[in-house]
N, C-alpha and C positions, 0 to 999 in steps of 0.2 A: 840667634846669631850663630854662624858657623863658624867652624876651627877647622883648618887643616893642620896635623901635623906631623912629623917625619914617620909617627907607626900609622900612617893613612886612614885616620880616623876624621870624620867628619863629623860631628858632636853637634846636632841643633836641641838645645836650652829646652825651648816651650815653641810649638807650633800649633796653630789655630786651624780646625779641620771647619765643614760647615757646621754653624748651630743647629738647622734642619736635617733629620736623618732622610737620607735621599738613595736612590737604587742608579748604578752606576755599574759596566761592565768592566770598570776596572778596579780593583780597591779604593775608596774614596776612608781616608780618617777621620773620621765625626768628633767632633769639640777638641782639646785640648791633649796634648801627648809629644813625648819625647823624641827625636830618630836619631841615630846613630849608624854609618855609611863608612864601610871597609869599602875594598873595590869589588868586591865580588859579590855580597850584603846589605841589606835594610833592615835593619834592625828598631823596632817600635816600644816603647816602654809609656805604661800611665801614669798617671800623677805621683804613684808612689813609688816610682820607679821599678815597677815588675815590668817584666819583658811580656809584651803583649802578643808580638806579630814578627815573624822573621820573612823577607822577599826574597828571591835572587835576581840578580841583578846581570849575572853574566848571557852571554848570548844563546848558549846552550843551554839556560834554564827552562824548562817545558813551557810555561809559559809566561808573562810578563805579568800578568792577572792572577797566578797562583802563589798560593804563599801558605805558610806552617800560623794559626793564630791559636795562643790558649789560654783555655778559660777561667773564668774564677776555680770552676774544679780541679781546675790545675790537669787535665788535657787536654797532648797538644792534636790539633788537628788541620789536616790538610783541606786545603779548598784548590779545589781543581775547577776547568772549565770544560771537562767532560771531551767526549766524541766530537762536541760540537759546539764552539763559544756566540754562533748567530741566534736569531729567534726561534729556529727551530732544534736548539740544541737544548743545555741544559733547562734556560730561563721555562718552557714550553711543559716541562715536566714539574718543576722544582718551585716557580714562578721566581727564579730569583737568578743569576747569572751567572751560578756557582754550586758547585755538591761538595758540602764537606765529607770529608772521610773521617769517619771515625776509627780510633784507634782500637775500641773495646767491637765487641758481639751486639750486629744492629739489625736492619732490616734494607739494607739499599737493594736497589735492583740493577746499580752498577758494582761490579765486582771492578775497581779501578785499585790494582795492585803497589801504591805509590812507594810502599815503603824496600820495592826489591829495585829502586832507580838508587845509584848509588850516590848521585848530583844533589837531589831531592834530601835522601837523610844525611847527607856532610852539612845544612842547613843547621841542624841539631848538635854537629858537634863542633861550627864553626861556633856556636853560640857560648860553648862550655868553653874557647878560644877565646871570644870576645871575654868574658869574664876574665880571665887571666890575666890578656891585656890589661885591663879596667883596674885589674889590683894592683896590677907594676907601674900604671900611670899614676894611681893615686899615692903609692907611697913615693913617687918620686915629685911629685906634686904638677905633672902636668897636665896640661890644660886647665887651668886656673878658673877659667872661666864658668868651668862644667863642674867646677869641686861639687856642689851641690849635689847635682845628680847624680853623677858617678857614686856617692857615699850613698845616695838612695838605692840605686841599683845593687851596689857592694851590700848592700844590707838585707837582700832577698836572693839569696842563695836557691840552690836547688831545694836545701833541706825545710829552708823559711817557707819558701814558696808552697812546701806542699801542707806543711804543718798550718799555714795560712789557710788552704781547702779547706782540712779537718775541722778548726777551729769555724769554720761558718757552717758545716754541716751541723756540729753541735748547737749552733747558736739556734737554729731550724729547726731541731729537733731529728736530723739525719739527712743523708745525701736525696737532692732533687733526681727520680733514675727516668723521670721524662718529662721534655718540656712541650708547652702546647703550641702545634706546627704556626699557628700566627705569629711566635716569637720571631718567624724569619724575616719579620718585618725590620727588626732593632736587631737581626746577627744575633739573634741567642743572648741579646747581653741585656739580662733582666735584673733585676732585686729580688728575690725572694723573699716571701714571708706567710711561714704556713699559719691557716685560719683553722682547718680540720686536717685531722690526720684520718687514714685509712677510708674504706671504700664502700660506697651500698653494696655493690656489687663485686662479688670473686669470680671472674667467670674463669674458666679454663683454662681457654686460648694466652691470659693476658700474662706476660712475663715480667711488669714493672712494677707493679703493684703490690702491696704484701696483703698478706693475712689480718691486717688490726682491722679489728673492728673501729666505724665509722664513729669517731667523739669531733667535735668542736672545740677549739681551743677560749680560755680566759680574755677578758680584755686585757687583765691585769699580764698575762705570757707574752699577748701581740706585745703592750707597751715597752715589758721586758727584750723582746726579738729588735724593736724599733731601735731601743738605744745602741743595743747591742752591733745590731747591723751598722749603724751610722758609726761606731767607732770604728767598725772591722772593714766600711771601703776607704774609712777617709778622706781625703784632702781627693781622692774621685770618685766625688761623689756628684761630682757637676755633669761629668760625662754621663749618670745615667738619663735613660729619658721613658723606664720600661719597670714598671712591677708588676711579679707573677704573687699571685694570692694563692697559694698550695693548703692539699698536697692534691689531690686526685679526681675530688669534688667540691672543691670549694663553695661552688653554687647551691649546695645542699646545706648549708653551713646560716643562709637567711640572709635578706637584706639588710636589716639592722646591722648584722657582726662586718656583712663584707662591706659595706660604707663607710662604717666606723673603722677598718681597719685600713681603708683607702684614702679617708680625709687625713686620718693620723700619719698614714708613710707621707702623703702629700707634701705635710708641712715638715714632717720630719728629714726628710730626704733632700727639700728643696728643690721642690719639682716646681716647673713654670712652662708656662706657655712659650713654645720658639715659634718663632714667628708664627706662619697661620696654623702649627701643628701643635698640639694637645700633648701630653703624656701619657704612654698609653697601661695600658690596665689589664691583663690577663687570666684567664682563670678556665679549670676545665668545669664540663656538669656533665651529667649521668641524665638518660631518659626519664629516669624517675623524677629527680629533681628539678629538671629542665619543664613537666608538664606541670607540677606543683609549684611553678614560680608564678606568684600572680602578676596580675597587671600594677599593681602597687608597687612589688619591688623593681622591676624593666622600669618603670618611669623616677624610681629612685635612683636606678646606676644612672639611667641617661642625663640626671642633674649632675654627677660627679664630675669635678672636672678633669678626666680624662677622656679618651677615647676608648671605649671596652669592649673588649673581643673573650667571646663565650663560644668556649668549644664544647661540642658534643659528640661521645662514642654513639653511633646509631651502630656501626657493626654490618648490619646484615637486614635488608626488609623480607627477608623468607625466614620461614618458621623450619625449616628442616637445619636452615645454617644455624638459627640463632639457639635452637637446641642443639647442636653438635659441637657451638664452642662454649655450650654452657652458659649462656646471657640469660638471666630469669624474666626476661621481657617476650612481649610478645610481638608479631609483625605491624598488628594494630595501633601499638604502643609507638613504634619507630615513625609509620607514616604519619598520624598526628602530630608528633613534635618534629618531623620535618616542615610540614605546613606550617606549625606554632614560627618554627623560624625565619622562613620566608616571610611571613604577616608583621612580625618582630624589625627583621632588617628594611624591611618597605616602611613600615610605619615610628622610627628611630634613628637622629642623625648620629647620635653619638656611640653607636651599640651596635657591632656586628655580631654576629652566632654562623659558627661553621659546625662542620661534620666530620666526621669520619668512619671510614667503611671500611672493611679487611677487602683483601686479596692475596688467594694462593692458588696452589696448585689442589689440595687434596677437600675443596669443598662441594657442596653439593650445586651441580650444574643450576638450579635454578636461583643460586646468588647471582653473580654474572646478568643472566638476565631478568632480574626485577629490579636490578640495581638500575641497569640499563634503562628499562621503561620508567624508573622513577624518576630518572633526571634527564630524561627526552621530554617527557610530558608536564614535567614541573611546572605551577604559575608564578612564572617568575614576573616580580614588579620592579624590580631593580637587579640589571645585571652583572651589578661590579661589586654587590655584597653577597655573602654566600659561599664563600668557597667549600668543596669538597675536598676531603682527602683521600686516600687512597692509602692501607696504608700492608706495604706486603708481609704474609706472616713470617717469621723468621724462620720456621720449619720449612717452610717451601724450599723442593731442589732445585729447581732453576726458577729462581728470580727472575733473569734478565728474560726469558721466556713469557713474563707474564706483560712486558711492553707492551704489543701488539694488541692485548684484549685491555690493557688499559686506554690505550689509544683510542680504542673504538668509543668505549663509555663517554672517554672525554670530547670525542669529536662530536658524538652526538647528543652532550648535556647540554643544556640551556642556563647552566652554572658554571665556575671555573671548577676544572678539574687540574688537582696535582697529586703529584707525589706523596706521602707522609713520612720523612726519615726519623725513626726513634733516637733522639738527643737529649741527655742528661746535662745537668750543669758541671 
């Protein structure tokens, strides 16, 4: 129900987004969520009244499609529609209609300066305004109708809001510092729940990753994370429709642990089938762990009822790069668990496995092209599973320079080819 009233707020209760999560060139709001409408503002809050999503509204806003969203980590981030909002613009790179900006140190290869627009970050302080308003309405007791939510909102302050972060990174066992690029499928907005902490591999190059050494977590910890998690999204917890299984290699962690850790959030979480779309399932793996997976466990996830998407670092199929960034693999190692993948997504409805491969400036010219010959001549059996990523090193000094030689890869892989932007929770 709306309200309007003399401080020109427009206050809708509870709006119904669709139940299927869907790709849209305009913001579309998925399940259930709050808005709130100045003249100039759209303002989004979830179930427990956090401020989710800020739009603008006025005509001079860059674009109608752009808007500030943030996340459980409690940053905020811009989503622009780039140089270019048709198919040959962002979607063609990114495969999604949109490039978030992140606030922290990433890897993009648009340098999109948003935060020196001064339109753009009055966004952020119209919001610290909205608040204001919100506390003079409620102690004066208007808008009757919205007391609810306004007390919800009034009750996640800036200070709640972040100590809220904190309190789920502990719950984890520490902050998620990347998510796997299939997440762009659900917008980054996953459940966490680590199975293993730290990595087979330390290679060099990688800057997300820590130093622990590779353990597995308890059933008895997951059970612990389960409850835990379930009291800290609460009453939104219908909105999700996405669990990541962390931290780095989940997949080395076994079929038994990651099943049992998927059936448990399943029912925990209250996951369900929306209409003909699954819930989906995410987790990275490591070349080691990826060729060591037997055919027992693949036909274990493919019974889960989710839809599961398995990410793999390959890096590099030349042995000059993959010693230079330090990867203990060998080229041999990379080209077989790429074919394992291919053989995997052709033969599995329920079970995708992507890739990803660096790109910069300071590596050895024969990356580039065996990267190249590896995804021209691929047999591909299905060509809408598979994607590649791409994903640029952070060292590199001009990024945006390396478009052009990603362009080519992509134009001539027989796989999708995207972007990979490094996003934390």
């Amino acid at each position: 129900m709306d309200f309007s009233q003399r401080q020109h707020l427009m206050i809708n209760v509870e709006k119904d987004g669709p139940d299927k999560l869907v790709k849209q060139t305009f913001p579309l709001r998925f399940g259930k969520y709050s808005e709130i409408r100045t003249p100039d503002f759209e303002f989004c809050f979830n179930l427990n009244g956090e401020i989710k999503s800020i739009r603008g509204l006025k005509p001079d806003w860059p674009h109608p499609a752009e808007q500030f969203k943030r996340t459980a980590g409690n940053d905020w981030v811009y989503y622009t529609v780039g140089d270019k909002s048709g198919d040959d613009g962002i979607i063609s790179w990114m495969g999604e209609y949109y490039l978030p900006c992140l606030p922290y140190a990433s890897n993009p290869v648009w340098e999109i300066k948003y935060f020196s627009n001064p339109l753009v970050m009055s966004a952020l302080a119209e919001w610290s305004q909205l608040f204001a308003n919100l506390y003079m309405a409620n102690s004066k007791g208007l808008y009757p109708h919205a007391k609810d939510l306004i007390q919800r909102i009034l009750a996640n302050d800036e200070r709640i809001l972040y100590e809220h972060s904190q309190h789920l990174n502990k719950i984890i066992g520490g902050r998620v510092s990347v998510l796997p690029p299939d997440t762009r499928h659900v917008d980054y907005d996953i459940i966490p729940l680590t199975i293993a902490d730290g990595c087979l591999y330390h290679c060099k190059f990688c800057c997300v990753k820590t130093d622990q050494k590779f353990q597995i977590r308890s059933k008895e910890n997951i059970h612990e994370q389960l409850g835990a998690l379930k009291d800290h999204f609460g009453a939104n917890l219908v909105n999700y429709h996405a669990l990541f299984l962390g931290n780095h290699d989940a997949l080395a962690a076994g079929g038994d642990l990651i099943c049992f850790a998927a059936e448990e959030a399943y029912h925990a979480f209250g996951f369900r089938q929306r209409m003909d779309q699954k819930p989906f399932l995410y987790l990275f793996g490591s070349v080691g762990s990826f060729l060591g997976a037997g055919q027992a466990l693949i036909e274990q996830l493919n019974r889960l009822s989710f839809h599961t998407y398995i990410n793999i670092g390959f890096e590099s199929i030349d042995s000059k790069t993959l010693s230079l960034i330090g990867k203990p693999i060998t080229a041999e190692q990379v080209k077989e668990a790429f074919e394992k993948m291919m053989e995997i997504n052709a033969a599995f409805d329920r079970i995708e496995v992507t890739g990803n491969f660096i790109a910069g400036d300071n590596l050895p010219p024969e990356h580039d092209g065996s990267l190249a010959h590896l995804l021209k001549h691929a047999n591909v059996k299905r060509k809408s599973k598979g994607a590649i990523y791409l994903s640029p090193l952070k060292d590199s000094p001009k990024k945006r320079e390396l478009l052009p030689r990603i362009y080519k890869i992509k134009e001539e892989s027989r796989l999708p080819v995207f972007v990979y932007l490094i996003q934390r929770l």
